[in-house]
N, C-alpha and C positions, 0 to 999 in steps of 0.2 A: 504494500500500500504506500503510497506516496503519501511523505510529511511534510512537503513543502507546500502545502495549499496555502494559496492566496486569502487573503481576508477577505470580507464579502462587505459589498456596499453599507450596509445596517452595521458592519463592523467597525468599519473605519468610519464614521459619520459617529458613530458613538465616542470611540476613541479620541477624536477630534474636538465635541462638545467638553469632554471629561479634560481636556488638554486648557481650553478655554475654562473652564471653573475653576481649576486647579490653580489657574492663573489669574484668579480673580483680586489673589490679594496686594500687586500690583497696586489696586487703586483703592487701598485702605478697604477693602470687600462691599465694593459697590452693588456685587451679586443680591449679598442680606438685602438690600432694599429694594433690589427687583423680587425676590423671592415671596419678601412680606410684600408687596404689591400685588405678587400671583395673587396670592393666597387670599387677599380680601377680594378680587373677582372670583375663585373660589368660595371661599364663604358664604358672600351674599346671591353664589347661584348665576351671577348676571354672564348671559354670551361675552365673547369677548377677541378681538382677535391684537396680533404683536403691536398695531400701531395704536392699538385701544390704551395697553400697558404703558407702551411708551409716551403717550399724551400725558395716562398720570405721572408720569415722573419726569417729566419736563422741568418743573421744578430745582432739581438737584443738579448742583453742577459737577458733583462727583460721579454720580449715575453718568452723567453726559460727555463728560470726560473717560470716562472708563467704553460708554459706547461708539466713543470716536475712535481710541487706540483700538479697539476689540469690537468691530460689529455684529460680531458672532455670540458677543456672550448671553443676548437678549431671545436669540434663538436657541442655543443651548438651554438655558434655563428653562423655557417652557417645552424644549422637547425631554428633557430630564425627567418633570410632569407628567409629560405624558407617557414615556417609560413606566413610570410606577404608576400607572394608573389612576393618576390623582384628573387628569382634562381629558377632554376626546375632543376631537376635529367633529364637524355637524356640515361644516360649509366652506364656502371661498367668498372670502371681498377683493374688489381690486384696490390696492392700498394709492395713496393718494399720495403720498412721497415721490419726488421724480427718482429720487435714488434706488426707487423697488424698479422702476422703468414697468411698469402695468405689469408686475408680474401678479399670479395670484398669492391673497394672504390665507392663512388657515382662520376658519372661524371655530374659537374651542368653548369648550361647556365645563360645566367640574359634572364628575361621575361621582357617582352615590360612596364611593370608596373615598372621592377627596372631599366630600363635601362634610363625611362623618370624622374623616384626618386633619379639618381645619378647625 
């Protein structure tokens, strides 16, 4: 049997997100406040999609600062979520940013799992 198998797309995309987190604290761990931002669209149940999140923390220049050098860590984080079972995808919006270039966004929900983990 061959033991040089290649990793698989889900494998490196993880490895990648977990590379980003690790490296979160860079910026005094700007992640904690994405995190506790999930988790109150979490809590309160409400749809929500990445540019939903990012509106609420416009506010922090530390957040903002950490998603300039690192614009991956805001994706990371809600795909992390969704690994453990805390959000699920429901939909797509076209996000409104030129910088997504009309790509689509994920529209997520909290699952009965994260709503009872918040």
């Amino acid at each position: 049997m061959n033991q040089n198998i290649s990793p698989t797309g889900d494998e490196l995309r993880q490895t990648g997100q977990h590379i980003v987190m690790v490296n979160d604290s860079v910026e005094a761990n700007a992640g904690k406040i994405i995190r506790a931002t999930l988790l109150r669209f979490i809590e309160t149940g409400q749809q929500f999609s990445a540019d939903g999140v990012r509106e609420e923390l416009e506010a922090s220049d530390l957040v903002a600062r950490a998603m300039f050098k690192r614009p991956n860590l805001l994706p990371a984080i809600i795909g992390a979520a969704s690994r453990k079972g805390l959000i699920e995808p429901i939909g797509f919006v076209k996000p409104n940013r030129p910088s997504r270039h009309s790509n689509r966004n994920l529209i997520w929900r909290a699952t009965e799992q994260g709503r009872a983990a918040a």
